[in-house]
Structure formats: C-alpha cells, structure tokens
N, CA, C and O atoms as CSV, one atom per row, in Angstrom:
chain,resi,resn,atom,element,x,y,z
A,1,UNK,N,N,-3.093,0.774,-11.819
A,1,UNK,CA,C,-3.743,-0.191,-10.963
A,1,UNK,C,C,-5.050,0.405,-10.463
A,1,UNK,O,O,-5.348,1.593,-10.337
A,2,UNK,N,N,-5.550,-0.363,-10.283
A,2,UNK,CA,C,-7.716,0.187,-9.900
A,2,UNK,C,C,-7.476,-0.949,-8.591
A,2,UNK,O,O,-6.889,-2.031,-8.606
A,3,UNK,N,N,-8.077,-0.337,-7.630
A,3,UNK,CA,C,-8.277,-0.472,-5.923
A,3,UNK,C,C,-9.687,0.289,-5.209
A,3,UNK,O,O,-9.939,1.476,-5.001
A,4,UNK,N,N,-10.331,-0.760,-4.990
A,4,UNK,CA,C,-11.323,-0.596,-3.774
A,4,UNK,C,C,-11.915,1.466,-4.759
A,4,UNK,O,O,-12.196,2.514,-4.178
A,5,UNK,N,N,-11.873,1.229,-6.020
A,5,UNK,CA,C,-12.533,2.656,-6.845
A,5,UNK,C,C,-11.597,3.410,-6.823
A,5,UNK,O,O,-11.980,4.572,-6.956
A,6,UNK,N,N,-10.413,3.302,-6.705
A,6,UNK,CA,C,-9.754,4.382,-6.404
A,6,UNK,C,C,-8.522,3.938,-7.564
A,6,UNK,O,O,-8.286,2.730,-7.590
A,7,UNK,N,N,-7.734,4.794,-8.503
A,7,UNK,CA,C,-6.696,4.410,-9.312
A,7,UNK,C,C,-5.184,4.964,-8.908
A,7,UNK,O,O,-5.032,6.069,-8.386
A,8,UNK,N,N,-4.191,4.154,-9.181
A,8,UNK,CA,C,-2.799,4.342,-8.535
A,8,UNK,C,C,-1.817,3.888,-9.152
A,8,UNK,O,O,-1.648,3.877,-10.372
A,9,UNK,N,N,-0.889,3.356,-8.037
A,9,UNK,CA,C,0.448,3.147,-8.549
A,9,UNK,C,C,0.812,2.681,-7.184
A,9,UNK,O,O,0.397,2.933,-6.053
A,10,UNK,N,N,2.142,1.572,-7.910
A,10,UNK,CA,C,2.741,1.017,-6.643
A,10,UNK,C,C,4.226,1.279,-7.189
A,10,UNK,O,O,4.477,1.466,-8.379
A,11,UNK,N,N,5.047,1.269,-6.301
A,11,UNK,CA,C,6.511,1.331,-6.790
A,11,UNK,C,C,7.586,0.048,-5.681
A,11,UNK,O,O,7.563,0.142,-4.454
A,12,UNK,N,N,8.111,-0.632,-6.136
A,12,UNK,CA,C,8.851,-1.518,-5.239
A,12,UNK,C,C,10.319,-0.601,-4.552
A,12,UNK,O,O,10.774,0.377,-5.145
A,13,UNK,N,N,10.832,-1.053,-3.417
A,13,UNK,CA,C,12.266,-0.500,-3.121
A,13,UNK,C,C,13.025,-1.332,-2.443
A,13,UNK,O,O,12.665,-2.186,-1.633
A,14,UNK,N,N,14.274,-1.014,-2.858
A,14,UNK,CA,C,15.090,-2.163,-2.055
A,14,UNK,C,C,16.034,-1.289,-0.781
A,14,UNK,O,O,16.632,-0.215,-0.845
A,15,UNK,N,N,15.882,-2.150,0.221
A,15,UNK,CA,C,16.359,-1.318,1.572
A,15,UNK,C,C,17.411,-1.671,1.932
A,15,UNK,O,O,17.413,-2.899,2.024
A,16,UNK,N,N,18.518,-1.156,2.243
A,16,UNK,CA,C,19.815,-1.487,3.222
A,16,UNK,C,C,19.761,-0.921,4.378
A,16,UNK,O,O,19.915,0.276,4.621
A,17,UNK,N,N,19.548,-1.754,5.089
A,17,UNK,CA,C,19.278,-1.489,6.812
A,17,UNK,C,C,20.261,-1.806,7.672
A,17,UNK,O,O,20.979,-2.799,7.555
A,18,UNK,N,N,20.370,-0.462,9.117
A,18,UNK,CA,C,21.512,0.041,9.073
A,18,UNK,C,C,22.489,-1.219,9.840
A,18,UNK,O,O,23.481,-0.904,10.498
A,19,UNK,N,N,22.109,-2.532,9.676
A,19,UNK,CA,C,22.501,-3.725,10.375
A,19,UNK,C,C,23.180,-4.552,9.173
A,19,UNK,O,O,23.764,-5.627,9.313
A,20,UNK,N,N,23.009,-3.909,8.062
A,20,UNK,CA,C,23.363,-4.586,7.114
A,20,UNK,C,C,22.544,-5.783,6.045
A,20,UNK,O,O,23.007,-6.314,5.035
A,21,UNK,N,N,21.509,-5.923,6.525
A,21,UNK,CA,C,20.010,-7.112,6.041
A,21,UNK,C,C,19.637,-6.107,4.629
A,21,UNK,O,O,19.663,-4.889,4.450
A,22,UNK,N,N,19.468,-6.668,4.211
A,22,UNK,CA,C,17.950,-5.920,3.105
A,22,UNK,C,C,16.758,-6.135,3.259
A,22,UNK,O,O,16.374,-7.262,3.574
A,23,UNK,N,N,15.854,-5.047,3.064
A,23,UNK,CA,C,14.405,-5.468,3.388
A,23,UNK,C,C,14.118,-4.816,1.766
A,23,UNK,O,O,14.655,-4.277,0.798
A,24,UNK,N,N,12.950,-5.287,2.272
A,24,UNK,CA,C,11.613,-4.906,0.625
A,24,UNK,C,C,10.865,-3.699,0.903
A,24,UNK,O,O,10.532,-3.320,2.026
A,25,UNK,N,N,10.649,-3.184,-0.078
A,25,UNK,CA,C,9.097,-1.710,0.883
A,25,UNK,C,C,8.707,-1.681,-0.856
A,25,UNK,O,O,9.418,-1.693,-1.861
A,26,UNK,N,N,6.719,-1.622,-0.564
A,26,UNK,CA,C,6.634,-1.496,-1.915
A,26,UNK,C,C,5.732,0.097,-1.092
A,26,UNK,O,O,5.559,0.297,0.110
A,27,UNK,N,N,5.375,0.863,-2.111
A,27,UNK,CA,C,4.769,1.771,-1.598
A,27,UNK,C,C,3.292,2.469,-2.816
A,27,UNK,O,O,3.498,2.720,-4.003
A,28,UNK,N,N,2.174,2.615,-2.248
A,28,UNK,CA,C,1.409,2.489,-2.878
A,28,UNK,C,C,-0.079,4.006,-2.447
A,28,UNK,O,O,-0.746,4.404,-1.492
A,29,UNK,N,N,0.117,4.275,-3.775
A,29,UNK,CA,C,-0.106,5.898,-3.956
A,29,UNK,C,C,-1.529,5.823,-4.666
A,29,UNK,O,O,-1.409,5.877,-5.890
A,30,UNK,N,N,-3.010,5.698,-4.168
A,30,UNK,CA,C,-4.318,5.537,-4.553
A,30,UNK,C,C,-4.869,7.313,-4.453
A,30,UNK,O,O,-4.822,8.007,-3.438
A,31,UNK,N,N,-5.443,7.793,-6.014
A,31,UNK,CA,C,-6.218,8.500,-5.343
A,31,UNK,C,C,-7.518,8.346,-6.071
A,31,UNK,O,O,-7.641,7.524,-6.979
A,32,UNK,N,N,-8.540,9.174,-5.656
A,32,UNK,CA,C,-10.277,9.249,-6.002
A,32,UNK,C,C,-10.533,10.808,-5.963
A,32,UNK,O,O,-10.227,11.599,-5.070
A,33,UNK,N,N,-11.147,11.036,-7.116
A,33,UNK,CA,C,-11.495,12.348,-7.165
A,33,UNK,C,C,-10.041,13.483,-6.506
A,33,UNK,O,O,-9.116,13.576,-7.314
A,34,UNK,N,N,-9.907,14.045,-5.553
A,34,UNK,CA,C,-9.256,15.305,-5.179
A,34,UNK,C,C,-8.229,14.710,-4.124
A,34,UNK,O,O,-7.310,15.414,-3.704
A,35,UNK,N,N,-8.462,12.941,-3.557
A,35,UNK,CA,C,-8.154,12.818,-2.759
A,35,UNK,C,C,-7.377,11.571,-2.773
A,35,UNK,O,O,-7.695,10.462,-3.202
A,36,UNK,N,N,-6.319,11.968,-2.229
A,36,UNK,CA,C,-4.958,10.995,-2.080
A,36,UNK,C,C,-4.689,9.999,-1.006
A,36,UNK,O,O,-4.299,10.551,0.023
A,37,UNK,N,N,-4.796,8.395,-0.904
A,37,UNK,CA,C,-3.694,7.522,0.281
A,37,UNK,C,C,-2.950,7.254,-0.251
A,37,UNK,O,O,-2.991,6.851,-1.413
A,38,UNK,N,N,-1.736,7.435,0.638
A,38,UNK,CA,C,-0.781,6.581,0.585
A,38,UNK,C,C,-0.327,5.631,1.494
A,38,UNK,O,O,-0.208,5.839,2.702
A,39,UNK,N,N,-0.051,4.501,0.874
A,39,UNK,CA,C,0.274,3.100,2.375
A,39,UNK,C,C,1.881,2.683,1.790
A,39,UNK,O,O,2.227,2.726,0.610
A,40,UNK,N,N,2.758,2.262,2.995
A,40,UNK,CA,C,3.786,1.936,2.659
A,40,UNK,C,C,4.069,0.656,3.465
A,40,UNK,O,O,3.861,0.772,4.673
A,41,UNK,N,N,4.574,-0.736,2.962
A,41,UNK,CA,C,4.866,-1.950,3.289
A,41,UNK,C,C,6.129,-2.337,3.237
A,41,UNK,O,O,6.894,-2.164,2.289
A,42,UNK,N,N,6.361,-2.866,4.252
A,42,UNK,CA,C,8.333,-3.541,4.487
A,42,UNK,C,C,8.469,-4.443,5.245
A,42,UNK,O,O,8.137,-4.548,6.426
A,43,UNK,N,N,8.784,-4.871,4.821
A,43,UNK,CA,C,9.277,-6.609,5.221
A,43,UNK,C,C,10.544,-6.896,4.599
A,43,UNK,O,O,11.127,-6.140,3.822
A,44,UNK,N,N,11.031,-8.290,5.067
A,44,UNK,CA,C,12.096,-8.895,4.800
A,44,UNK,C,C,11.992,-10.121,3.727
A,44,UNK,O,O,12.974,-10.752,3.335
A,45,UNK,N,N,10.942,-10.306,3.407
A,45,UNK,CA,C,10.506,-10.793,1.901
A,45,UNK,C,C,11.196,-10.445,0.678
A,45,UNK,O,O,12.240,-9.797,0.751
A,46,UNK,N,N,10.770,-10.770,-0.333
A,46,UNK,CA,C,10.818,-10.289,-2.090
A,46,UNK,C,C,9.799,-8.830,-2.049
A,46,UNK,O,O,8.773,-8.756,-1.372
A,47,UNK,N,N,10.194,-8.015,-2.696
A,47,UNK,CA,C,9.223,-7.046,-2.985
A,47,UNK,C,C,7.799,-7.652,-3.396
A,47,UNK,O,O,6.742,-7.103,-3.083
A,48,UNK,N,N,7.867,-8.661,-4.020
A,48,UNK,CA,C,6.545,-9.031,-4.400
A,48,UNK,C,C,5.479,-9.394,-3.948
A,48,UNK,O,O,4.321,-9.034,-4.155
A,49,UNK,N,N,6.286,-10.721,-2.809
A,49,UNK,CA,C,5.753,-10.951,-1.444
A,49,UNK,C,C,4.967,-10.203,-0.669
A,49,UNK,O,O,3.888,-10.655,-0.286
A,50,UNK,N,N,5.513,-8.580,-0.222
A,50,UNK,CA,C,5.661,-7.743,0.244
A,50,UNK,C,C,4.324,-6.732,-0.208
A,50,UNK,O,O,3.678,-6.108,0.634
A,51,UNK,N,N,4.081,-6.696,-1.457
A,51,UNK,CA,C,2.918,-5.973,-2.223
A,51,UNK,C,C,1.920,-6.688,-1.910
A,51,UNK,O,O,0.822,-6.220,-1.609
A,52,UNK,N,N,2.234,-8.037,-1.955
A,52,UNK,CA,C,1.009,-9.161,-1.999
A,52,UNK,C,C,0.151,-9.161,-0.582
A,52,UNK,O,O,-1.013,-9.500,-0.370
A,53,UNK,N,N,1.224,-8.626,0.353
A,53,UNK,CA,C,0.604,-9.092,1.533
A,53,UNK,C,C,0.214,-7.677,1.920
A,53,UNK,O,O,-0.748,-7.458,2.658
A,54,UNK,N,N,0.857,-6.872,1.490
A,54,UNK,CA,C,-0.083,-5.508,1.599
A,54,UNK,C,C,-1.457,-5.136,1.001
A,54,UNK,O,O,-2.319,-4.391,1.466
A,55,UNK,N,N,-1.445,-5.765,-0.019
A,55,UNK,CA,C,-2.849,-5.699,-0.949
A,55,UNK,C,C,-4.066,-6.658,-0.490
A,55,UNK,O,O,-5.258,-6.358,-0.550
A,56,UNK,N,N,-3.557,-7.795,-0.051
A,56,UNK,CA,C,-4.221,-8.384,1.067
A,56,UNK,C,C,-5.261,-7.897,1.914
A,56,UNK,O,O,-6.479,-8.067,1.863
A,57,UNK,N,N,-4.409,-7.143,2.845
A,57,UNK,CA,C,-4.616,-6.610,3.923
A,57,UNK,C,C,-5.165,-5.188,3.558
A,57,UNK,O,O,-5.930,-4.619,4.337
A,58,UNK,N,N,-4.786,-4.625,2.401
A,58,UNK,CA,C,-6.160,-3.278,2.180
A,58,UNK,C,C,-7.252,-3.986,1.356
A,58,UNK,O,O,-8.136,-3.188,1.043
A,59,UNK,N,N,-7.411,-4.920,1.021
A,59,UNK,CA,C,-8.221,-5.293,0.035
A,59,UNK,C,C,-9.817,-6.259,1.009
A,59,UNK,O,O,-10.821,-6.798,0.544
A,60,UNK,N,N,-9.345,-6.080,2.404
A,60,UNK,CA,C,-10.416,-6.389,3.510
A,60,UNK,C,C,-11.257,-5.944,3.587
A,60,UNK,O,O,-10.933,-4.765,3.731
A,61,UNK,N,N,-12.801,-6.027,3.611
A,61,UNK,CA,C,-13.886,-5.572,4.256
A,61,UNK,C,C,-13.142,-4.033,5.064
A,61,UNK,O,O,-12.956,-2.936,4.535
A,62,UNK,N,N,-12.888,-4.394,6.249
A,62,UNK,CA,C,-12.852,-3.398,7.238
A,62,UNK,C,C,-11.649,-2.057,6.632
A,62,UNK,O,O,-11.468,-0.894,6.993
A,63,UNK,N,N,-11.211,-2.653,5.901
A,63,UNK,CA,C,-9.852,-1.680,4.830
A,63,UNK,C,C,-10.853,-0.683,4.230
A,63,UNK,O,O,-10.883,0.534,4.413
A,64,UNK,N,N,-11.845,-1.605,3.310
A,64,UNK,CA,C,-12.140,-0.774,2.164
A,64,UNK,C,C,-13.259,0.343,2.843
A,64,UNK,O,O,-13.469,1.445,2.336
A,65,UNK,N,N,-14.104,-0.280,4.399
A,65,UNK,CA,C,-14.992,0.636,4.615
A,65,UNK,C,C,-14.358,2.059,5.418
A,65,UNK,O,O,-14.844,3.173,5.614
A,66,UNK,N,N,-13.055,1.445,5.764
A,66,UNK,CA,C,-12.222,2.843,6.575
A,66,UNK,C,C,-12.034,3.667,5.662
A,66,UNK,O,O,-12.405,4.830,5.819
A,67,UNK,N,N,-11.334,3.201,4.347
A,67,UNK,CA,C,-10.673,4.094,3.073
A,67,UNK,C,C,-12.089,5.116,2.762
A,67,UNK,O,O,-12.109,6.347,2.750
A,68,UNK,N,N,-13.182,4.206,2.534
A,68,UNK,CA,C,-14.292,5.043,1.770
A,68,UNK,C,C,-14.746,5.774,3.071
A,68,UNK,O,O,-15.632,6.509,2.634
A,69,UNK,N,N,-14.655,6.029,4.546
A,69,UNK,CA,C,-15.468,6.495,5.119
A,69,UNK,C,C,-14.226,7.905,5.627
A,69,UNK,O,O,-14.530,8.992,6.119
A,70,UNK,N,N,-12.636,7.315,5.246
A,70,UNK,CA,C,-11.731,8.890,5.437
A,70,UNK,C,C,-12.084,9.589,4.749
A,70,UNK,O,O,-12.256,10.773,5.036
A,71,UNK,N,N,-12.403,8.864,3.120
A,71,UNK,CA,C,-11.941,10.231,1.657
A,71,UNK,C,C,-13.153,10.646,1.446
A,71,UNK,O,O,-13.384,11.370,0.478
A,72,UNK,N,N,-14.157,10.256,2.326
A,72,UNK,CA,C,-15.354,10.865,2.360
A,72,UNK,C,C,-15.998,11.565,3.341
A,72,UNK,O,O,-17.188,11.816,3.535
A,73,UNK,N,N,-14.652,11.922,4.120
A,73,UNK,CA,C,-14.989,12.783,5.046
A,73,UNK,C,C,-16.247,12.108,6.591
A,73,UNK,O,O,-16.758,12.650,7.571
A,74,UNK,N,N,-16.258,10.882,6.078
A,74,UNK,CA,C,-17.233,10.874,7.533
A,74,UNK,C,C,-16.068,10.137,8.676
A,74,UNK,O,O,-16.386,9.954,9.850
C-alpha cells in the first residue's frame, strides 16, 4: 500500500473483549526512508469499515502535514 509517500502494510484483527463483544482493529505500519508510523484502529464495525475510517482520517490535510513534519524531524 502507498500513503501520503510513504509505503506499508495494513493487517486486520479480530478482538474478543473481555465483556464478551468482538471488536475489529486493523493496524497499519507506513514507513519512508529510515523511518517508521505506526497507527492502530478499533471499533465495533467490520474490519473493513474500520480501515476505511482510519484511512479517512490519516488521509486529511492536517494528518498528512503532522506525518511529514514528525518523520522530518521538524
């Protein structure tokens, strides 16, 4: 997967929570050059759901200028 310049991987998981529910968590491992994020998402959705609305939400203006302004040290 290619993100905001950066290449990765997502992996889905299925949760048993200690109430007995299942939740979703997808978890998603970007790096650039030397340098690694990782973001992790959970909800009570479909895993898919769950990616979607995480990718969403890094895929923002204000996401992508935080990401490029950590792994670049400013």
């Amino acid at each position: 997967m290619d993100f905001a310049a950066m290449q990765g991987r997502i992996r889905h998981y299925d949760l048993d929570m200690p109430d007995g529910t299942r939740h979703a968590a997808a978890g998603l491992a970007l790096s650039r050059r030397c340098d690694l994020l990782v973001a992790v998402a959970q909800g009570a959705g479909e895993a898919n759901a769950v990616q979607r609305a995480a990718l969403v939400f890094l895929e923002t203006e204000e996401m992508k200028q935080w990401m490029a302004a950590t792994l670049d040290g400013r």
